[in-house]
GUBAGU-385571 format. One record per residue: residue number from 1; residue in one letter; chain; x, y, z of N, C-alpha, C in turn. Coordinates in steps of 0.2 Angstrom, whole numbers, plus 5000, padded with zeros to 4 digits. Last residue first. Layout:
% residues N
+-----+---+---+------+------+------+------+------+------+------+------+------+
!   k ! r ! c !  nc1 !  nc2 !  nc3 ! cac1 ! cac2 ! cac3 !  cc1 !  cc2 !  cc3 !
+-----+---+---+------+------+------+------+------+------+------+------+------+
! NUM ! A ! A !    X !    Y !    Z !    X !    Y !    Z !    X !    Y !    Z !
...
+-----+---+---+------+------+------+------+------+------+------+------+------+
This chain:
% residues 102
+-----+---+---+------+------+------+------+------+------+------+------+------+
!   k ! r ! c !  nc1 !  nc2 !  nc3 ! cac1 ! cac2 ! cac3 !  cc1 !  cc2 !  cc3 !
+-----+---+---+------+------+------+------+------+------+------+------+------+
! 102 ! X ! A ! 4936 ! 5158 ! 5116 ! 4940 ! 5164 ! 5118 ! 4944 ! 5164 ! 5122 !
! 101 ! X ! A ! 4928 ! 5149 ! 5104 ! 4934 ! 5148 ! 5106 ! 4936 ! 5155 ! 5110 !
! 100 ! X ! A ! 4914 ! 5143 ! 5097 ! 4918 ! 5150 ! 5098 ! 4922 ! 5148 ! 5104 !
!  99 ! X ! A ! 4910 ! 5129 ! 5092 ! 4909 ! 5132 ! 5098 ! 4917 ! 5137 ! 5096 !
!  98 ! X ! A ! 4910 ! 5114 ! 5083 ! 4906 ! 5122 ! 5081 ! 4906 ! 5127 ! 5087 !
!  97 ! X ! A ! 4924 ! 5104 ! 5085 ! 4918 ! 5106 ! 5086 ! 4917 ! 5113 ! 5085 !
!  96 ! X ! A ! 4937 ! 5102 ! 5080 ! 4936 ! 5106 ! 5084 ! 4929 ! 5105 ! 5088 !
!  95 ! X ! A ! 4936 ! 5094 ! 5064 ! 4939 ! 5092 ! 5073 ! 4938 ! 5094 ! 5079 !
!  94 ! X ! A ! 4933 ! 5099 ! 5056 ! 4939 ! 5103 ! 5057 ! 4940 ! 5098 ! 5064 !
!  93 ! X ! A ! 4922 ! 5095 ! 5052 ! 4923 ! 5091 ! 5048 ! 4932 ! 5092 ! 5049 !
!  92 ! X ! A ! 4910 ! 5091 ! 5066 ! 4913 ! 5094 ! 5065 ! 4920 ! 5093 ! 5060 !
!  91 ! X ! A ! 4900 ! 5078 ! 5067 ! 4904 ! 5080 ! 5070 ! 4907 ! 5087 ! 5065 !
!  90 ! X ! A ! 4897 ! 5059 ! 5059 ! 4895 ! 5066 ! 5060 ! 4902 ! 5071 ! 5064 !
!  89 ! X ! A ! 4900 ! 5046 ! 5057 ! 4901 ! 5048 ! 5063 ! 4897 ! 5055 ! 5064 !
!  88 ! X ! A ! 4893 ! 5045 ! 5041 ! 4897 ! 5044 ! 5046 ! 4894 ! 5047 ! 5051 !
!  87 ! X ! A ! 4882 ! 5051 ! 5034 ! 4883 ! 5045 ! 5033 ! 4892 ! 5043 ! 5035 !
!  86 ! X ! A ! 4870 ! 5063 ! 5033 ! 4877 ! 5062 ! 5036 ! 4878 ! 5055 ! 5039 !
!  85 ! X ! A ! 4864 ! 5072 ! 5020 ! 4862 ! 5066 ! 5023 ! 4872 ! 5063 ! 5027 !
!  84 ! X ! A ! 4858 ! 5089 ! 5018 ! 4865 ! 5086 ! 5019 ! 4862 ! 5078 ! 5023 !
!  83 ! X ! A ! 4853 ! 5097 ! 5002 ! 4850 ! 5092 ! 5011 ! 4855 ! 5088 ! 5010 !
!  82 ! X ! A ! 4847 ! 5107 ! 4990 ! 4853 ! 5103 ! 4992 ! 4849 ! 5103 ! 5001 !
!  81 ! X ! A ! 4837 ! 5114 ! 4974 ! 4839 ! 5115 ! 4984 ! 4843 ! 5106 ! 4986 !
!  80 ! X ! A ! 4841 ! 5128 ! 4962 ! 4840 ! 5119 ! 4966 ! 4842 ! 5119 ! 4973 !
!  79 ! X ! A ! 4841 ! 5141 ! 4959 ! 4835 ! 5138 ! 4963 ! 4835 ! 5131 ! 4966 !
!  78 ! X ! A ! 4851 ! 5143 ! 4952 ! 4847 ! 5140 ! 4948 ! 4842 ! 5137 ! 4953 !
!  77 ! X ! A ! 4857 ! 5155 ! 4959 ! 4857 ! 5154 ! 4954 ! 4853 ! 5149 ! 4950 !
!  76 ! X ! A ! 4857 ! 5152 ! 4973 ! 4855 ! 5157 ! 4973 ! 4855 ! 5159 ! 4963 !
!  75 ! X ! A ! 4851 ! 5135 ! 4978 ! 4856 ! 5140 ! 4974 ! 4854 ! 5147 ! 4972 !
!  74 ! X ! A ! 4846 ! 5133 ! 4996 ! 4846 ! 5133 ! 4986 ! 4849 ! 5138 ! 4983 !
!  73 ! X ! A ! 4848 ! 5120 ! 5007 ! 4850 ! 5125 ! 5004 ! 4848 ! 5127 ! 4996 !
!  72 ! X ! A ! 4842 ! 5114 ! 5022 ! 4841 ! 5115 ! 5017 ! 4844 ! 5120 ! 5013 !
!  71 ! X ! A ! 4846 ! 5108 ! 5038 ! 4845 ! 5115 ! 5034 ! 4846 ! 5112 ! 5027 !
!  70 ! X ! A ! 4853 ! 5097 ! 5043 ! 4847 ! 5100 ! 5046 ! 4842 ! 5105 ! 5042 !
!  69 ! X ! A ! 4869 ! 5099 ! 5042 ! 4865 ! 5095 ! 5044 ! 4859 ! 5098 ! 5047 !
!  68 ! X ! A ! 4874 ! 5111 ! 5029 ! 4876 ! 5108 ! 5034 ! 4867 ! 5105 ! 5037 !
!  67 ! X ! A ! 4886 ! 5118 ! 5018 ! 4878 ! 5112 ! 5018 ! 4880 ! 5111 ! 5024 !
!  66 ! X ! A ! 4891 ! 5131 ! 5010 ! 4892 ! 5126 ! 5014 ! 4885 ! 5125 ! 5016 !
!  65 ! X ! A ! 4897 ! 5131 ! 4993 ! 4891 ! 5135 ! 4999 ! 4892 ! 5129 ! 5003 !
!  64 ! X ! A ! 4899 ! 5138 ! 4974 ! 4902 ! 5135 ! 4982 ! 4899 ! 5137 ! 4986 !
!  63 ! X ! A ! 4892 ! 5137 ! 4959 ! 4892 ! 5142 ! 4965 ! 4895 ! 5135 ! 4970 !
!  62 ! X ! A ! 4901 ! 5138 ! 4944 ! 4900 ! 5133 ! 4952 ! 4897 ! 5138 ! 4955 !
!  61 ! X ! A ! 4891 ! 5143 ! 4931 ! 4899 ! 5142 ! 4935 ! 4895 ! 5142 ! 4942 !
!  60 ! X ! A ! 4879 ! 5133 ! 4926 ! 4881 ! 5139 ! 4927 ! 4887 ! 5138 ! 4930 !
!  59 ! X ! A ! 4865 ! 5123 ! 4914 ! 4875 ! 5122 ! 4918 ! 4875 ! 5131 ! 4918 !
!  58 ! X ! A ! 4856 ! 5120 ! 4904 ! 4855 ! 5125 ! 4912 ! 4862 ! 5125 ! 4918 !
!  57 ! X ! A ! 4862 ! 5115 ! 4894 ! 4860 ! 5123 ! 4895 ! 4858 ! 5125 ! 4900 !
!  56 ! X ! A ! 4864 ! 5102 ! 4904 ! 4867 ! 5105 ! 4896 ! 4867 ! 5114 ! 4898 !
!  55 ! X ! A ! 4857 ! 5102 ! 4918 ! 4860 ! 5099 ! 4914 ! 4861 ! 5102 ! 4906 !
!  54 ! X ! A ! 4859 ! 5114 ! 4931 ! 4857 ! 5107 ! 4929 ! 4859 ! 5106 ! 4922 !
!  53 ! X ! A ! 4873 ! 5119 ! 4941 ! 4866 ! 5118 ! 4939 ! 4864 ! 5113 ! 4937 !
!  52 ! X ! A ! 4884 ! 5117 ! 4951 ! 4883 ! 5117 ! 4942 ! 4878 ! 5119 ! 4941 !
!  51 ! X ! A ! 4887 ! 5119 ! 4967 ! 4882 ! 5118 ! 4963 ! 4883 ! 5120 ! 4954 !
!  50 ! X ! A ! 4899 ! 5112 ! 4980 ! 4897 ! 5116 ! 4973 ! 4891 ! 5114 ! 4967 !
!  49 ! X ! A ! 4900 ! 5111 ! 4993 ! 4897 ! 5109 ! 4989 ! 4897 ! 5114 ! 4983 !
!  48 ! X ! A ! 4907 ! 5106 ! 5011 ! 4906 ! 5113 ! 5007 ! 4905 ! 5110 ! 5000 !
!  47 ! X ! A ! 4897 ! 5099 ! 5024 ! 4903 ! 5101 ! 5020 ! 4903 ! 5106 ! 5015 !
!  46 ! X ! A ! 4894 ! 5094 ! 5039 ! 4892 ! 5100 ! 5037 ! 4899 ! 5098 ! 5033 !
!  45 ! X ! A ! 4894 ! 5085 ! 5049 ! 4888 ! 5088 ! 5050 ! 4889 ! 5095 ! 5043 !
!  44 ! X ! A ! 4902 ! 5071 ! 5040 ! 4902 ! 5075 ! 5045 ! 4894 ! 5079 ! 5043 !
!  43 ! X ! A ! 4901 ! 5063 ! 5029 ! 4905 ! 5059 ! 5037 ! 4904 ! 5064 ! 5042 !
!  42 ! X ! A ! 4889 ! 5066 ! 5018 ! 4895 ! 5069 ! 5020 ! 4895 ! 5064 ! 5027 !
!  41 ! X ! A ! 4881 ! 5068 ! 5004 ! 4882 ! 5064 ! 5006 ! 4889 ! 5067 ! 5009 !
!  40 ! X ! A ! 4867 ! 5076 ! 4997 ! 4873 ! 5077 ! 4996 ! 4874 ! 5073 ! 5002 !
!  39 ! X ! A ! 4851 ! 5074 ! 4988 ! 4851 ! 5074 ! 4993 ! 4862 ! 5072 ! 4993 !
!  38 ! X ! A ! 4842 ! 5088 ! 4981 ! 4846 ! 5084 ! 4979 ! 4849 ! 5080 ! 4988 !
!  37 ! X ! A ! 4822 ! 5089 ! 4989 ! 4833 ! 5094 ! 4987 ! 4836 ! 5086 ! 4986 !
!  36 ! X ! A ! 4807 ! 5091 ! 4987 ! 4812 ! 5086 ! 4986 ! 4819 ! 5086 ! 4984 !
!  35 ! X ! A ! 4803 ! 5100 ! 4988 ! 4798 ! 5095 ! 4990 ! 4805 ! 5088 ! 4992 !
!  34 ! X ! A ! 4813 ! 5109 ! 4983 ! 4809 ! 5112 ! 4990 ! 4805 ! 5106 ! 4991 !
!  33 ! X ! A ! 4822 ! 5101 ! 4972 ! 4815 ! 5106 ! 4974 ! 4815 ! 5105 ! 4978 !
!  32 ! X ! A ! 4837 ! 5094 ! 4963 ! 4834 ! 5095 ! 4969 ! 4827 ! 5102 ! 4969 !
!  31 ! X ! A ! 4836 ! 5084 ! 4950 ! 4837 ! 5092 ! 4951 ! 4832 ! 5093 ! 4958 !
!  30 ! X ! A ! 4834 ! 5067 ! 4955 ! 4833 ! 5070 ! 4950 ! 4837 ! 5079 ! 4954 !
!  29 ! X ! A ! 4849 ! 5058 ! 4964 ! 4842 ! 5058 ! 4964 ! 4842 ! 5064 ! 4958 !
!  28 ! X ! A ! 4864 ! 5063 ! 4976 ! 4859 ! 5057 ! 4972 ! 4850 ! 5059 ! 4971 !
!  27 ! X ! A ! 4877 ! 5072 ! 4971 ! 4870 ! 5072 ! 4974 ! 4867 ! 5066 ! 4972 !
!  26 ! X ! A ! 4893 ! 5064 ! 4974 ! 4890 ! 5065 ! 4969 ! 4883 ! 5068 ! 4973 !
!  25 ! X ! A ! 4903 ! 5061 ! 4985 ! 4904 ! 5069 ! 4984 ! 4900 ! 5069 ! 4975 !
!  24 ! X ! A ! 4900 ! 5045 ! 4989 ! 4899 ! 5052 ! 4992 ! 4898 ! 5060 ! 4989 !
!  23 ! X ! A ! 4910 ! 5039 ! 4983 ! 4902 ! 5041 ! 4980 ! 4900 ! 5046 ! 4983 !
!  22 ! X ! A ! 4921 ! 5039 ! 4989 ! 4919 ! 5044 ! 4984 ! 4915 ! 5044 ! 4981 !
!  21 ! X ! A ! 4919 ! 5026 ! 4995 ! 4919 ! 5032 ! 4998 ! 4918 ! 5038 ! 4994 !
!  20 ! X ! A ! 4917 ! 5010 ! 4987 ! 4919 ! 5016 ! 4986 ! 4916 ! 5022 ! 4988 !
!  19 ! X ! A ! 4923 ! 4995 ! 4995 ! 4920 ! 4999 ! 4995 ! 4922 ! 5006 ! 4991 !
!  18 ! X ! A ! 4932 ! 4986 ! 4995 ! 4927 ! 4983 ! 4991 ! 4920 ! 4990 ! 4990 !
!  17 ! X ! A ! 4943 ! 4986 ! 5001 ! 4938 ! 4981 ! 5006 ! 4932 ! 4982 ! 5002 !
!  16 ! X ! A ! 4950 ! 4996 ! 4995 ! 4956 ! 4987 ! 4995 ! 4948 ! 4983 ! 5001 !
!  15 ! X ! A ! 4944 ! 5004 ! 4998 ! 4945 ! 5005 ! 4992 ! 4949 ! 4996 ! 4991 !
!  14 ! X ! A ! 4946 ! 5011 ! 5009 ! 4937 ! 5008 ! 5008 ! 4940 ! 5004 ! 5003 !
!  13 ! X ! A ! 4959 ! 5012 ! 5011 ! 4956 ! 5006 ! 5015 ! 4949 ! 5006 ! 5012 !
!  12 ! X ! A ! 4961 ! 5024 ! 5001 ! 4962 ! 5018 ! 5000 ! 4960 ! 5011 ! 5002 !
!  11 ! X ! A ! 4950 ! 5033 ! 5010 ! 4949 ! 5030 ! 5001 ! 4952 ! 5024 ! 5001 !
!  10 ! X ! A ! 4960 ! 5034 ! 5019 ! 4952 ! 5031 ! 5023 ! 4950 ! 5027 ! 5014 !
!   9 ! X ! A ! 4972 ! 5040 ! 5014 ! 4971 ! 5034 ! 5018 ! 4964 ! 5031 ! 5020 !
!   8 ! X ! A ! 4964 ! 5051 ! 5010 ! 4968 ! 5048 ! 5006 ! 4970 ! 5041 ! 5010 !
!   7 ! X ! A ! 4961 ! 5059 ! 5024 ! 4955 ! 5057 ! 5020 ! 4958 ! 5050 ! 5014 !
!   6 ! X ! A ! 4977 ! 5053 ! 5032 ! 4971 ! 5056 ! 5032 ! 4965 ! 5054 ! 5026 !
!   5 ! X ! A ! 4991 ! 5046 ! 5023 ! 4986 ! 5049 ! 5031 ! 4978 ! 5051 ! 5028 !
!   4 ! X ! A ! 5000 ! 5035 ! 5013 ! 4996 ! 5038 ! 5013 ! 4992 ! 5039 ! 5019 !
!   3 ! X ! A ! 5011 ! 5024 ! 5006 ! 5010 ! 5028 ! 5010 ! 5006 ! 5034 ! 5010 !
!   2 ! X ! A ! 5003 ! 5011 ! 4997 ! 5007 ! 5019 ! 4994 ! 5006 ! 5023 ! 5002 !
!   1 ! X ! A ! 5004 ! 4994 ! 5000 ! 5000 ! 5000 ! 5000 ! 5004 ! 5006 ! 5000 !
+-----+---+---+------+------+------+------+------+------+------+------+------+
């Protein structure tokens, strides 16, 4: 095995047991609505996603926006709406946890 830490090490290990973790960073299901948001797949409570739009001539330059657990998001350019389903441990994706530090 290629020496390898962090997220690059967890790929490998799904990766030599048959599984593949990088499904994760696709949305699964048709162009997310209000009834029914694309649904985005994260190990934690909150990651960051970039929206394309939709397909062919509805493609726009990335909008980037942070998803997080519980809260619904829509692109403020093509209106699809995104919902974080949190398929690990969950948690804070920096380790800290979400709490102001003084």
């Amino acid at each position: 095995m290629p020496i390898a830490t962090g997220h690059e090490l967890e790929e490998l290990q799904a990766e030599l047991a048959g599984r593949n973790i990088l499904q994760i960073n696709h949305p699964t299901g048709p162009f997310g609505t209000k009834e029914q948001p694309a649904i985005i797949k994260s190990v934690y409570d909150k990651r960051i996603v970039g929206c394309p739009g939709g397909e062919e001539e509805d493609e726009h330059d990335v909008v980037w926006f942070w998803l997080e657990k519980g809260k619904q998001y829509e692109c403020p350019v093509c209106s699809q709406y995104f919902m974080l389903e949190v398929v690990g441990p969950g948690g804070s994706p920096d380790g800290h946890g979400d709490h102001d530090h003084h």
